[in-house]
C-alpha positions in Angstrom: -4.9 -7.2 20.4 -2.5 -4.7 18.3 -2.7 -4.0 14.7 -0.9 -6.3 13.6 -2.8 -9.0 14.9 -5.9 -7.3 13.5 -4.5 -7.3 10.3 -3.7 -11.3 10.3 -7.2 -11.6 11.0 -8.8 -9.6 8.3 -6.3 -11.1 5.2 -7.7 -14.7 7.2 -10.8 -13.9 6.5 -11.0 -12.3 3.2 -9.3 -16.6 2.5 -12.2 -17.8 4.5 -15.1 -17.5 2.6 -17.3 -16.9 5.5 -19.5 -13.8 7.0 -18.1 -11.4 9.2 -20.3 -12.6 12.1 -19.3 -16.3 11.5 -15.3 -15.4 11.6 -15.4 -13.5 14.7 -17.6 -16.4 16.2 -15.1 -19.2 15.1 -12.2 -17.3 16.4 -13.8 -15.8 19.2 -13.1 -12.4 18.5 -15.4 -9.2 19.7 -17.9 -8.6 16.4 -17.7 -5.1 16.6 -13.8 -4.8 17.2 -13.7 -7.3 14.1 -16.1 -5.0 12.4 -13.6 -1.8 13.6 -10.9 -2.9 12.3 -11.6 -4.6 9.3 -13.0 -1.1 8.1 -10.1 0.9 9.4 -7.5 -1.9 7.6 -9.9 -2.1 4.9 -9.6 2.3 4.5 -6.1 2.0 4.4 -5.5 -0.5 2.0 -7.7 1.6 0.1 -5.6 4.8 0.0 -2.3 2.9 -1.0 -1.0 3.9 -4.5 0.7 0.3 -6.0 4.1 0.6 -7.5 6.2 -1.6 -9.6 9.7 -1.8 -8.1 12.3 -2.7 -10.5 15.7 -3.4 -8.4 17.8 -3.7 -11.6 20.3 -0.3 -11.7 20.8 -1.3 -15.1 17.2 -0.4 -16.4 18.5 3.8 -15.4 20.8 5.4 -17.3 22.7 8.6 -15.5 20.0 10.7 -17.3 16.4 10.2 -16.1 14.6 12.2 -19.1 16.9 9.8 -21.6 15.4 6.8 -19.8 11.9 7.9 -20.0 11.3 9.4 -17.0 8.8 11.8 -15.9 10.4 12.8 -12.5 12.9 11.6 -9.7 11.7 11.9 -6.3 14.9 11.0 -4.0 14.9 10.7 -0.3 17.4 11.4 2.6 18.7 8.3 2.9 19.7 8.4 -1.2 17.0 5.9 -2.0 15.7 7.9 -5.8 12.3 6.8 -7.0 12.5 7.1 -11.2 8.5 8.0 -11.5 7.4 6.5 -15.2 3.6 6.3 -14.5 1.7 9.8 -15.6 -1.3 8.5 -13.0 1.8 8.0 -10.3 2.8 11.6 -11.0 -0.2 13.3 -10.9 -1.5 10.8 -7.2 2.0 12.1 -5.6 1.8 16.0 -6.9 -0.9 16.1 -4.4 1.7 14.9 -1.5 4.7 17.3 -2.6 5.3 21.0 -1.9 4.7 23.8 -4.2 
């Protein structure tokens, strides 16, 4: 079973109101590959920051610091992430180069 799969299986039972031990016996799934991967989904929901997406262009002026704006991360493809959030700042500084 991939990843994906696992994953359909953990948001399933996080709905289901029932034990670990009782999912993986009502869906016949391996208890300790249930257990697995629930903590390895689990850690990596964990370690995602949230962030608000706004798609309106209309809320960015040319000028980032006139709009509020902390910083602008912008990516190869010309996607430019307008950072607003202090707490967002200071969780990516630890991701960027010196």
């Amino acid at each position: 079973m991939d990843q994906n799969k696992w994953l359909k299986h953990i948001e399933a039972y996080k709905a289901s109101n029932l034990s670990k031990a009782a999912y993986a016996r009502k869906h016949d799934l391996d208890y300790y590959q249930f257990i697995y991967w629930s903590g390895k989904i689990e850690k990596a929901q964990a370690d995602l920051i949230p962030v608000k997406i706004n798609s309106s262009v209309d809320n960015f002026s040319e000028d980032p610091v006139s709009c509020g704006c902390l910083g602008v991360m912008e990516f190869p493809n010309g996607i430019k992430l307008h950072i607003h959030s202090t707490a967002l700042l200071s969780e990516l500084s630890d991701y960027l180069p010196c």
